[in-house]
C-alpha positions in Angstrom: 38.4 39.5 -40.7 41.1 37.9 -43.0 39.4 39.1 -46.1 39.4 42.2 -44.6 35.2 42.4 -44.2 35.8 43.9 -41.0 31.7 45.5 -40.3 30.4 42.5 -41.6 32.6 39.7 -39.5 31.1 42.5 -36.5 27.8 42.2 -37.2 28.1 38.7 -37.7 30.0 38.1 -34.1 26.7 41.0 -33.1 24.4 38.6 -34.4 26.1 35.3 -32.8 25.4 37.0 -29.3 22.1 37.7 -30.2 21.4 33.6 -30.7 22.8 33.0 -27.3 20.7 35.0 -25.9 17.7 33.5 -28.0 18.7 30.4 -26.8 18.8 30.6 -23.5 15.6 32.1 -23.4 14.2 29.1 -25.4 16.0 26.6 -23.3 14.5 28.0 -20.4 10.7 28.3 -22.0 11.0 25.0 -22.6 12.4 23.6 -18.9 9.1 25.4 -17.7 6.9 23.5 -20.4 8.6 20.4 -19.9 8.0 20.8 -16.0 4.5 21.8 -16.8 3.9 18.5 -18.9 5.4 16.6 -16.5 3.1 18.0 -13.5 0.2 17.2 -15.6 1.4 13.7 -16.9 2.0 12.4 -13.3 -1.4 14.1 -12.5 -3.2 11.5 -14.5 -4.4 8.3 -13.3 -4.1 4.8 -13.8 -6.3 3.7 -16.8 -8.5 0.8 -15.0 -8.5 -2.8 -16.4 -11.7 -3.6 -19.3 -12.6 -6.1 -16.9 -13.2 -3.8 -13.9 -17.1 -3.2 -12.8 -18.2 0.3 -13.6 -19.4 2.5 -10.9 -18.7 5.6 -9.1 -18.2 4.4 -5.5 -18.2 1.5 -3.3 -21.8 0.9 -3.3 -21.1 -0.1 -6.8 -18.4 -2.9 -5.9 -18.9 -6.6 -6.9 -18.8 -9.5 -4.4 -17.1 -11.9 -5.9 -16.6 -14.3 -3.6 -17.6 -15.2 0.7 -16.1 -17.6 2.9 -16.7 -18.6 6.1 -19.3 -18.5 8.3 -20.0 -16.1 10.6 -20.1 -16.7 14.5 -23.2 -16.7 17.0 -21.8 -14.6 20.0 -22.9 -14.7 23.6 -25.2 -12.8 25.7 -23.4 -9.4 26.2 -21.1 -9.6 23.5 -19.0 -6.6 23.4 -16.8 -4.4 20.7 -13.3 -4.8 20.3 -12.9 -1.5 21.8 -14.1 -3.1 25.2 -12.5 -5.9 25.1 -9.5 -4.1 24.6 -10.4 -2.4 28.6 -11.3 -5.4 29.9 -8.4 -7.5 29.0 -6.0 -4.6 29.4 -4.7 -5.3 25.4 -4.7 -1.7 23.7 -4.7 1.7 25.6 -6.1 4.3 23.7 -6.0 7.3 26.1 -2.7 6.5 26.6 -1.4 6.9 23.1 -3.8 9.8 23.1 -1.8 11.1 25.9 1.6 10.2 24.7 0.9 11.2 20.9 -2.8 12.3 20.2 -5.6 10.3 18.6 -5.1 7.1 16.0 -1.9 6.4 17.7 -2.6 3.3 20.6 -0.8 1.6 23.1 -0.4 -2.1 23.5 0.1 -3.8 26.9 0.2 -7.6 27.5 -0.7 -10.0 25.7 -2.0 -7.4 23.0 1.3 -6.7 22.5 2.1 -10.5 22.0 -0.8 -10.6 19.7 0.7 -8.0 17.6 4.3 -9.9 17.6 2.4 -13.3 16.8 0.5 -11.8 14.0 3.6 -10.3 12.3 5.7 -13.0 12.6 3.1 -15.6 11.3 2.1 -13.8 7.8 6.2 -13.1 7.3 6.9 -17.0 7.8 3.6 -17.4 5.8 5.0 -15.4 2.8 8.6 -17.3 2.9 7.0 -20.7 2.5 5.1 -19.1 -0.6 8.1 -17.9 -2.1 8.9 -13.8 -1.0 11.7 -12.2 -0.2 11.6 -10.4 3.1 13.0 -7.0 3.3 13.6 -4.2 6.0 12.7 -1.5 4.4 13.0 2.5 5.7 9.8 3.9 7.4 10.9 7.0 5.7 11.4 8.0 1.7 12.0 10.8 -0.5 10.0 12.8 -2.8 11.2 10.3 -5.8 10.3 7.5 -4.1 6.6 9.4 -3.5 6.4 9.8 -7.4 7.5 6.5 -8.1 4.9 4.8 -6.5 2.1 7.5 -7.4 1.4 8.5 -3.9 2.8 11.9 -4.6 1.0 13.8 -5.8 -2.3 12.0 -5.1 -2.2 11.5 -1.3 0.1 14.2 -0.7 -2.4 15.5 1.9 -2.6 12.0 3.3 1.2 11.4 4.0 3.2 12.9 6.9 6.1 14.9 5.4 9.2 16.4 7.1 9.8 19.2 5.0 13.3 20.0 6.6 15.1 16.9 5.1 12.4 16.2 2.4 10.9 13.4 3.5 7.8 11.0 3.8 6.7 8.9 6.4 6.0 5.5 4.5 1.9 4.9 4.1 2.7 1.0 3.2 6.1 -0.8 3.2 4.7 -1.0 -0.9 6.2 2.3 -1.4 10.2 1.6 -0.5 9.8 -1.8 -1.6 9.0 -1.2 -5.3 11.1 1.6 -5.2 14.4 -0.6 -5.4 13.7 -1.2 -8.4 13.7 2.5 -9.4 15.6 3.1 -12.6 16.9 -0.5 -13.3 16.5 -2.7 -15.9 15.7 -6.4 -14.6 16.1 -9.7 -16.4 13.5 -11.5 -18.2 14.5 -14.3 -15.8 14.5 -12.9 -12.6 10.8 -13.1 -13.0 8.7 -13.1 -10.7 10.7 -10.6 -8.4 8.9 -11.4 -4.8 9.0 -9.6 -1.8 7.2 -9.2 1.9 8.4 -6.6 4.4 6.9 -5.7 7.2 6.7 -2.2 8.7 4.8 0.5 10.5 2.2 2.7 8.3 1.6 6.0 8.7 -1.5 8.0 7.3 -3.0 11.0 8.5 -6.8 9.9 7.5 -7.6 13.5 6.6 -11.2 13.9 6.9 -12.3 10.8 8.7 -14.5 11.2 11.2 -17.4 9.3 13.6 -18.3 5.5 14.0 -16.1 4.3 11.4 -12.8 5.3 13.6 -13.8 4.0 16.6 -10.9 1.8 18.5 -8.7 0.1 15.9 -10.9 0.4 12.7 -9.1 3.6 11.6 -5.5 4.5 12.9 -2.8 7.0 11.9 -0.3 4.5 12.7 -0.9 1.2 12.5 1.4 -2.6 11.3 1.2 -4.4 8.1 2.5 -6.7 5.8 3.3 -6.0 2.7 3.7 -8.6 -0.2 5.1 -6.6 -3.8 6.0 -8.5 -6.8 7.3 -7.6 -9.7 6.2 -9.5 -13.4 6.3 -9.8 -16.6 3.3 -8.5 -18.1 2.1 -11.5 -20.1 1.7 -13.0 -16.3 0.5 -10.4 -14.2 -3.1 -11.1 -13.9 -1.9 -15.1 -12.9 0.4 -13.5 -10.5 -2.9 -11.3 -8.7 -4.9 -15.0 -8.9 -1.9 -16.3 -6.8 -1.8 -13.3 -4.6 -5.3 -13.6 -3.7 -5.0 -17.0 -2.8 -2.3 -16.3 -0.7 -4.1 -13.6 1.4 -7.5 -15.7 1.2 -5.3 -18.6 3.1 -4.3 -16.6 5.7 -7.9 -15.7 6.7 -8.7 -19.2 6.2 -6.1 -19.9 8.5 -7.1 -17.5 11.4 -10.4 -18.9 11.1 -12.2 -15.2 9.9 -15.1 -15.2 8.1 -14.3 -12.5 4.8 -15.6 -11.8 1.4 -13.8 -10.2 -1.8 -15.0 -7.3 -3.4 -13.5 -6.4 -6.9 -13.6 -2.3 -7.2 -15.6 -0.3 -9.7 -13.7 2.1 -11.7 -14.9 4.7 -9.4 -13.6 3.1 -6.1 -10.6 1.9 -7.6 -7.1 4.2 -6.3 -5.2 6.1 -8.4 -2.4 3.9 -9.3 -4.7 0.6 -9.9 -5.3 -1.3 -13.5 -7.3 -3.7 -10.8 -7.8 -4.2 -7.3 -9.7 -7.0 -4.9 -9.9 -5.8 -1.5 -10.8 -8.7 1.5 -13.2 -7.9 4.0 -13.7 -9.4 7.7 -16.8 -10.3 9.3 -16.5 -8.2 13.0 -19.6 -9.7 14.8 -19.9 -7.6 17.8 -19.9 -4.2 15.3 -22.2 -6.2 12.8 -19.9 -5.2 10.1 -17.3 -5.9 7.9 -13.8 -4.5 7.6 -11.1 -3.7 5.4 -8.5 -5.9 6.1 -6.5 -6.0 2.6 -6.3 -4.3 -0.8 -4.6 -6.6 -3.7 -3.9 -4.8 -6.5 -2.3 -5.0 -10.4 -0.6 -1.4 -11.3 0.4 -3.1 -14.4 2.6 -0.5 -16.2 1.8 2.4 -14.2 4.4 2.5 -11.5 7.0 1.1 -13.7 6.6 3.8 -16.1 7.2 6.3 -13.2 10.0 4.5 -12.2 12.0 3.1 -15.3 11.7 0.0 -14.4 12.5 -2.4 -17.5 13.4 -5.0 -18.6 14.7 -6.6 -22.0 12.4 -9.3 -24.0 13.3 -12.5 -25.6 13.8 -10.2 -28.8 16.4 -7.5 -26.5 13.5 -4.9 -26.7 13.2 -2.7 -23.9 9.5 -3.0 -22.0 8.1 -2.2 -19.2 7.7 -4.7 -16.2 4.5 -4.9 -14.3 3.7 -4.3 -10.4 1.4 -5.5 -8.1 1.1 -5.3 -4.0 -1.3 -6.7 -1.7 -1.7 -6.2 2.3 -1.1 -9.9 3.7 -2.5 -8.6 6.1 -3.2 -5.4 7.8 -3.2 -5.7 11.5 -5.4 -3.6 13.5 -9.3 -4.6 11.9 -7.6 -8.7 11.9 -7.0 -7.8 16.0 -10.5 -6.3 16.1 -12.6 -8.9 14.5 -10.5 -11.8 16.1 -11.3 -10.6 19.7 -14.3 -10.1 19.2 -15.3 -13.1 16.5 -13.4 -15.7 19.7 -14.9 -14.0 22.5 -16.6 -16.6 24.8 -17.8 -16.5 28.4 -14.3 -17.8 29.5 -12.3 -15.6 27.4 -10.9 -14.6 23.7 -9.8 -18.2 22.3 -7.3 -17.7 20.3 -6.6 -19.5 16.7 -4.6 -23.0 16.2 -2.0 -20.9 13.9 -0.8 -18.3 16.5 -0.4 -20.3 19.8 3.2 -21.4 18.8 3.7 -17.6 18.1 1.8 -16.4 21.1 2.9 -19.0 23.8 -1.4 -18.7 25.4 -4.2 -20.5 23.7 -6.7 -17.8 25.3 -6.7 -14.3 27.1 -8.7 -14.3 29.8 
């Protein structure tokens, strides 16, 4: 304009418009790719550990270890489910009534037992070392992606789509998420926690024998242990956790095996999982009681979560989580593993929780 170029400073302020425009279409192609990659990245799973069996499902799944052994019952033994009538412990027709199915009632000294139980395995993790924490039965879609439930088991969690929320599937999920975006310190390691809460699931598609009384709920209690490690100790860290779940069944006197998943059983979110089953006698079967698992850098790589080496480089922490324990199949396979012709005996451990050394 100065030099008195007065078309071309025009069609140079014509052109400068013109790349605005350009650019905010660009900028906007590539939000949608970016959201595009991003839908796909989360989409993928875990990559499972060199170590883990291969397989496609659980009949592929290695035992790796058994203990226990498992117990003669008397004449007219009966199913948890029964025992549950007789001894007035768990009404499911009443939660039925109250809620719908999946969601029981306990009376009593059920009720107790369910106290007892919770109470033992969180004093249980304090001697070991864990934190315990409180955490919200609900969390937000973050937290859902954090974790990797969302969007695997999307289908599986109950939402609330008015305030964006999810009812919490394990206490794993709020837990880990407090470490969400931080960086940690190499010597905070290892980071240990327990909390105990109430799990909800919906258990899309389960149906017949298998959900029978307590073996399958949509709400149920458990203990949660989550730790977070440096990744040159993880794999101790699940050795430890294993022991510490395998005591607890030791302690209550249950007869269990471990089972290390195939890659084709093994969830989503896992580098390597053990899960501890229970001998129930009167079903002639054995349950699912708890799933111990290293995520390695999976989670933390949905969450941020760092920390800074010996050399100040910025890595990635590991995460692992095990149920120690899951209530409802440990209720199920205590009454009916104890069951005698004067009653359900109950083990050495709970009586100073319960305040009864038998229901009868």
């Amino acid at each position: 304009m100065k030099e008195g170029k007065r078309d071309e400073a025009e069609q140079v302020k014509l052109r400068t418009a013109e790349l605005k425009a350009e650019e905010k279409t660009l900028s906007d192609k590539a939000a949608q790719i970016e959201e595009t990659l991003n839908a796909k990245l989360i989409s993928l799973p875990n990559a499972p550990h060199i170590s883990v069996p291969k397989g496609r499902n659980e009949a592929d799944n290695v035992v790796v270890a058994e203990y226990g052994s498992k117990p003669n019952l008397p004449a007219g033994a009966l199913p948890h489910w029964d025992l549950c009538a007789k001894y007035d412990l768990v009404d499911f027709e009443l939660g039925n009534k109250i809620t719908g199915a999946g969601f029981p009632v306990y009376k009593g000294k059920g009720a107790r037992l369910q106290r007892a139980l919770i109470n033992f395995f969180l004093n249980e993790a304090a001697t070991a070392g864990y934190v315990e924490i409180q955490p919200p039965l609900m969390v937000n879609e973050a937290s859902g992606l954090g974790t990797g439930q969302l969007p695997d088991k999307e289908g599986q969690m109950y939402a609330i789509p008015l305030d964006g929320f999810y009812m919490i599937p394990t206490a794993e999920v709020p837990i880990t998420n407090i470490y969400r975006g931080s960086i940690v310190s190499q010597e905070q390691f290892p980071i240990k926690h327990v909390g105990y809460s109430e799990c909800f699931r919906r258990e899309a598609g389960s149906y017949g024998k298998d959900v029978r009384g307590l073996n399958r709920l949509h709400e149920f209690s458990k203990v949660e242990i989550v730790v977070i490690e440096h990744p040159d100790r993880s794999y101790d860290m699940l050795e430890e956790m294993k022991k510490h779940v395998g005591g607890l069944l030791d302690k209550l006197g249950l007869p269990y095996h471990i089972l290390k998943l195939c890659g084709g059983d093994i969830s989503f979110t896992s580098a390597m999982t053990f899960d501890f089953e229970v001998w129930s006698a009167a079903q002639q079967k054995w349950l699912e009681v708890s799933s111990v698992s290293n995520f390695e850098t999976f989670q933390a790589n949905r969450m941020k979560l760092r920390f800074k080496d010996s050399e100040g480089k910025m890595r990635l922490a590991h995460t692992l989580n095990g149920s120690a324990l899951a209530l409802p199949r440990i209720v199920a396979a205590l009454l009916e593993n104890n069951q005698t012709e004067s009653g359900i005996v109950m083990p050495e451990c709970l009586r100073p929780y319960l305040g009864f050394d038998i229901i009868k």
